[in-house]
N, C-alpha and C positions, 0 to 999 in steps of 0.2 A: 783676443778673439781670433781664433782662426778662418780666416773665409775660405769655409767649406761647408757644404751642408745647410745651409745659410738659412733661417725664416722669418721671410720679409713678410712685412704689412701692411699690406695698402691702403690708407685714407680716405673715404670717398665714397659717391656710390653711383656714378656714370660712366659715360664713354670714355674718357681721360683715366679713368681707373680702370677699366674693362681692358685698355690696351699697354699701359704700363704693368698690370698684371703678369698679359700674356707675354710679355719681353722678358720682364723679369725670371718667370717661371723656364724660357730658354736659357737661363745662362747657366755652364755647368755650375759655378758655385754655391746655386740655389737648390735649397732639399725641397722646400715648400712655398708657395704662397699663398695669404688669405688675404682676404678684402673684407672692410670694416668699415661703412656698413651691407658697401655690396648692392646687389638687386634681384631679382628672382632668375635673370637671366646670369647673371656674373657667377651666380650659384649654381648654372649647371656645368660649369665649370672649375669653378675653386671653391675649397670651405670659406664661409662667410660668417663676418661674427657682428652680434646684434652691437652696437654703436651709437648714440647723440656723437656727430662728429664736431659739433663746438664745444665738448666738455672736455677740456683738455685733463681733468682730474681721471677721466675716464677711460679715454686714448690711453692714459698712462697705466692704468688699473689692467684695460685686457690684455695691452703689449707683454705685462708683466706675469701675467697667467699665463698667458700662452707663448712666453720661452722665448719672445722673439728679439729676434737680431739686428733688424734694421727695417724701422718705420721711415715710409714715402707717403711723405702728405701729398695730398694730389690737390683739393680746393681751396681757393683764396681766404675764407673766409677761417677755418679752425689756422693758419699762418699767420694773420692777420688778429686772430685771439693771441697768439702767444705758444700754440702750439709745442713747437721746435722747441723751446726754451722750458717749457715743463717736461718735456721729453727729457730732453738735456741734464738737467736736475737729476731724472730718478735715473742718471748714468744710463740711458737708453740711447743708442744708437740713432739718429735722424736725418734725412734729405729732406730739406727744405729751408729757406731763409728762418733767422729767427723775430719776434717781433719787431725790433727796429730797422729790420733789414726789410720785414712785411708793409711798413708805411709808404714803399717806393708804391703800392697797389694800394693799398687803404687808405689814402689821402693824395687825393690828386692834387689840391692844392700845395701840400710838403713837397711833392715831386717837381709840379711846374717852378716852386722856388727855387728846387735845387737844381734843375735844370738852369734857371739865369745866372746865380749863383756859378756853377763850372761852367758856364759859357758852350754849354750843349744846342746844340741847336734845336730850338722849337718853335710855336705858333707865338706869335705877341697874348699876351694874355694879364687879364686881373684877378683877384681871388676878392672875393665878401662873402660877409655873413649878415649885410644890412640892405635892404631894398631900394635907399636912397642915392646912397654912394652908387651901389651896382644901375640903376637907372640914369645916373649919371654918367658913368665910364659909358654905357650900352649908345648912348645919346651922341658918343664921338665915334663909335664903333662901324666899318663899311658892313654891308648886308650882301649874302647871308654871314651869319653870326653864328659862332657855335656855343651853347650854353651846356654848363656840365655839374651834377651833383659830384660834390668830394670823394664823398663815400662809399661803398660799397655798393652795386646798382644791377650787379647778374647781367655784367655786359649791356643794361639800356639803359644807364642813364646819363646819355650824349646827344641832346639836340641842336639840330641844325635847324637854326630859324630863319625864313626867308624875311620877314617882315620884325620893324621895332615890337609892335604887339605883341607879334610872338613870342619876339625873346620877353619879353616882362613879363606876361604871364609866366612863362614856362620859372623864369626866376621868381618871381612870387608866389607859385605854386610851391618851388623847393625850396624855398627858406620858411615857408610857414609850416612844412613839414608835412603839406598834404603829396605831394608825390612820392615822392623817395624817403619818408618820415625821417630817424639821424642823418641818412647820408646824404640828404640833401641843404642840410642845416648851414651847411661852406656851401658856396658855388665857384667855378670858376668861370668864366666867360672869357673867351678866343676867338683869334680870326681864324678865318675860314680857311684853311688849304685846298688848293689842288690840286689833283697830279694821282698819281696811281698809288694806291695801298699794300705794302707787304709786309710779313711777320719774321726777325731772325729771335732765335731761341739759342740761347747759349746757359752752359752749364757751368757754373763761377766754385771757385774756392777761392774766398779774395780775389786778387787781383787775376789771379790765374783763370783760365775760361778754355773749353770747348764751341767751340759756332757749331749748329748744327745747320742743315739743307735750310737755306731759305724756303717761305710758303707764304701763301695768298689766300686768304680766307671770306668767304663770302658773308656779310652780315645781313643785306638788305630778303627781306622771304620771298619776293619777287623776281620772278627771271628779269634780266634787263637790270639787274641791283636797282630794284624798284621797290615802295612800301617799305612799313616799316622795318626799323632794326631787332637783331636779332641775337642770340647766341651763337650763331654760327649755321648756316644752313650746308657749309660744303666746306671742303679745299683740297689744297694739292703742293706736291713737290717734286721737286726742285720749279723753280719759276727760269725764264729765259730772261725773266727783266732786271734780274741782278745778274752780273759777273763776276769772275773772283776778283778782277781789280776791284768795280766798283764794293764789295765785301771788304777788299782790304783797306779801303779808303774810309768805309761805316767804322772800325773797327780801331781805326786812328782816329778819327773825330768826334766816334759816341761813344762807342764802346771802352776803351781806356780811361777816357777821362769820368765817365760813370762809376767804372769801378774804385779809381783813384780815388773821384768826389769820395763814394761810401769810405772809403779806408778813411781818405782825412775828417770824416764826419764821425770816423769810432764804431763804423759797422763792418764789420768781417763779415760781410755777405757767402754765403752758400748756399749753394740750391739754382732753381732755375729762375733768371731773368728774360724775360719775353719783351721783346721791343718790338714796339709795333710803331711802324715808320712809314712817311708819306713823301713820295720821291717828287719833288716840286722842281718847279724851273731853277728855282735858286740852291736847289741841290737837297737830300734828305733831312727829315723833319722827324722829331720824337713827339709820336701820337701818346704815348700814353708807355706806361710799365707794367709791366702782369710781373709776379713773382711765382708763378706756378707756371708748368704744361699749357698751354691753349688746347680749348677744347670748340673745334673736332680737329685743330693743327697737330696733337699729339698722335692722333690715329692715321696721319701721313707723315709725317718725321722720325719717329720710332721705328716704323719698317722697314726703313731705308738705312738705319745703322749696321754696319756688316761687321765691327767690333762688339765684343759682349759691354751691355749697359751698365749691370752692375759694377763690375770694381770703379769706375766712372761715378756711380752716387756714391759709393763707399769713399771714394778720396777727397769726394767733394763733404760728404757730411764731417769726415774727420778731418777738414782744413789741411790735407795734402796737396802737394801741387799736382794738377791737373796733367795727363801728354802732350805736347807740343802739337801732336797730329795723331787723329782719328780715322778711320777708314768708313767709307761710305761706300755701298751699294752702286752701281750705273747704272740707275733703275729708276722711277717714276711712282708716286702714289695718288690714289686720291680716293676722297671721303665722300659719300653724298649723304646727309643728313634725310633720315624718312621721319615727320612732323606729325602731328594731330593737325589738320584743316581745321584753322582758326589762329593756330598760334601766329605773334608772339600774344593777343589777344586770348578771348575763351574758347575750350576747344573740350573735345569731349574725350572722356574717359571709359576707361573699363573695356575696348574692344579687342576681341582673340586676336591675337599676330601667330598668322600661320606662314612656315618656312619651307619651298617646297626642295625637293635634296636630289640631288648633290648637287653642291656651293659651287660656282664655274669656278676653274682652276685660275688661282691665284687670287682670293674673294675670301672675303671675313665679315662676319657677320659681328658688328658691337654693341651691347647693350647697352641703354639709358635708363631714359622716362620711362621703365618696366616694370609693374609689379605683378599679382599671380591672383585668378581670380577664386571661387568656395570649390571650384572641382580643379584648382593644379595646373590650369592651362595659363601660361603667359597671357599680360594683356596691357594694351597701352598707358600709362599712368601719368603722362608727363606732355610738355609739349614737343620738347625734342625725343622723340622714341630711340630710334635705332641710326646707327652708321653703316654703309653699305659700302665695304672698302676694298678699291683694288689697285694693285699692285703688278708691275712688270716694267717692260722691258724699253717704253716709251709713254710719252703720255696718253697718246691713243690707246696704247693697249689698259692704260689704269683705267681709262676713262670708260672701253668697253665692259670690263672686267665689273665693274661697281653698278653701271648701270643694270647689266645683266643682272645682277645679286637684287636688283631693287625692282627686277621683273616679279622676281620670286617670291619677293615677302610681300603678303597682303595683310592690312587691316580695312576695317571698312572710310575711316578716315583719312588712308594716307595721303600725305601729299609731301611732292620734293621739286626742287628746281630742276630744269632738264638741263641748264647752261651752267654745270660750275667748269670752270678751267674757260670759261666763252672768250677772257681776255687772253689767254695763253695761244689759244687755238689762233689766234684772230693776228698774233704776232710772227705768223708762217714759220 
């Protein structure tokens, strides 16, 4: 195959895919891009093709109609089916981990094993699937406690229990299947870190890797990282609280030995690994694995790339080695997530999102939770609606830049934090 002219297709149908589109679609090698399943907003921008994104029989079915070149899975969940690997099969071009490489995110129990197992550094932790055992470990456990469904949980299902009650409920709740039904069937339960949260996202072919900008991602919906958790309410990049030593020191003591682990475990990992790490007194900590983009981290780490991203998935999907070094922008991003009032809770539907024009310079507007109402007008569908992202020359100026854009758009429900980057700022 010649990489020219290229027709990529995106996975997905949110913020994470609304921005890997539009990267994509800048690179000279690219003739087209579509999005599958897309949103009514993605679609005023790219052709969109109708999609169930967990049928992988189906992924494969429209990729093959429509000529295309290289599919980029964007969400956890069709990766974590198996995606990649029925890709694969019908000799179709793929970025993204393949099934066994997707367990590092679909079984958080597999991961915390394999974490002790290569002597990666993490939280102390047990795994069950029984409420007596797990009542017992919880009974030596210091408080707070952190309780975790296995499986697949759309980023909530992680709680912090102040009190023993808490946590037994919260584990009784997820092993009987009432909260999290499958993925709550394993639990894990950990001690509690703390210390400051940040996200590095590196792009793997085996052992080989791109680090992209560190980033800091907001979960809690409350200003002051108060209330419940969330998908993401914000973030930004580059952080001031990593440095390149301390990067080059993550990258000796997790990053390596992660990939290693996978090789000697029989996974030729490709695609993106998302470590989400927690910087403690006793030095960084693996919170957890994403094998996809973080979403709304992709909508500030993407911007900031000043090399073209494609041949980058292309080398990674064909198990090429990786560049040694990437080029990165001197520049700053950041996202502000605009919500339904109520989420991550219930939250209302159906209202117009009006955008008023023109976008202040340096300001993107990214679709989500969007669909279209019986006259044609955008309308809020989701609870995460829209990303309000801007980009420049410091973080004050992202920070101006996003906010402004989030002057502009109204629905009748919105609501957003006014403090994302509040620890950045707060670090002079």
């Amino acid at each position: 195959m010649q990489d020219s002219n290229l027709k990529v297709m995106v996975v997905g149908s949110g913020g994470r895919e609304h921005t890997l589109a539009k990267v994509c679609q800048g690179s000279p090698l690219v003739g087209e891009v579509v999005v599958a399943p897309g949103n009514p907003g993605i679609a005023e921008e790219f052709k969109t093709l109708k999609l169930e994104a967990e049928n992988n029989s189906l992924i494969v079915k429209v990729a093959q109609e429509n000529k295309v070149d290289l599919v980029v899975v964007g969400p956890e969940v069709p990766l974590c089916n198996g995606a990649v690997d029925a890709l694969q099969e019908a000799a179709i071009l793929a970025y993204g981990p393949n099934q066994a490489g997707a367990r590092l995110e679909g079984s958080k129990a597999y991961t915390k094993d394999f974490l002790s197992k290569y002597e990666i550094p993490t939280a102390d932790y047990g795994n069950f699937t029984q409420i007596e055992p797990a009542f017992e470990y919880l009974a030596a456990c210091n408080l707070p406690v952190v309780v975790k469904a296995s499986g697949l949980a759309a980023g909530k299902g992680v709680l912090i229990c102040q009190t023993k009650e808490e946590a037994e409920g919260a584990v009784k709740d997820m092993l009987s299947g009432g909260s999290f039904g499958d993925s709550g069937r394993e639990v894990v339960i950990e001690e509690f870190l703390g210390g400051e949260e940040t996200s590095l996202h590196l792009i793997c072919s085996g052992e080989s890797y791109v680090a992209m900008p560190m980033s800091q991602d907001h979960k809690k919906v409350g200003e002051g990282d108060t209330g419940l958790n969330t998908g993401g309410m914000g973030a930004y990049a580059p952080t001031k609280l990593v440095t390149e030593e301390m990067l080059a020191d993550y990258e000796k003591s997790i990053v390596g030995p992660t990939l290693a682990g996978l090789r000697n475990e029989g996974v030729d990992f490709r695609g993106t690994l998302y470590i989400g790490l927690m910087l403690t007194s006793k030095g960084p900590k693996v919170l957890e694995f994403n094998v996809r983009f973080g979403d709304p981290e992709t909508q500030v780490i993407l911007p900031l790339l000043a090399d073209d991203l494609v041949p980058l998935l292309l080398q990674s999907a064909r198990g090429q080695t990786l560049p040694e070094k990437v080029n990165f922008k001197d520049a700053s991003s950041m996202v502000v997530v605009l919500s339904s009032a109520g989420y991550p809770e219930s939250y209302p539907k159906g209202e117009v999102i009006s955008i008023a024009s023109p976008l202040p310079e340096g300001s993107e507007v990214i679709y989500a939770g969007v669909g279209k109402d019986e006259s044609g007008q955008i309308v809020s569908a989701g609870g995460r609606v829209l990303g309000a992202v801007g980009t420049g020359d410091s973080i004050e100026q992202a920070r101006e830049q996003a906010y402004a854009l989030c002057e502009q758009i109204e629905f009748k429900s919105k609501f957003y934090r006014n403090d994302i980057g509040h620890r950045e700022f707060s670090r002079g």
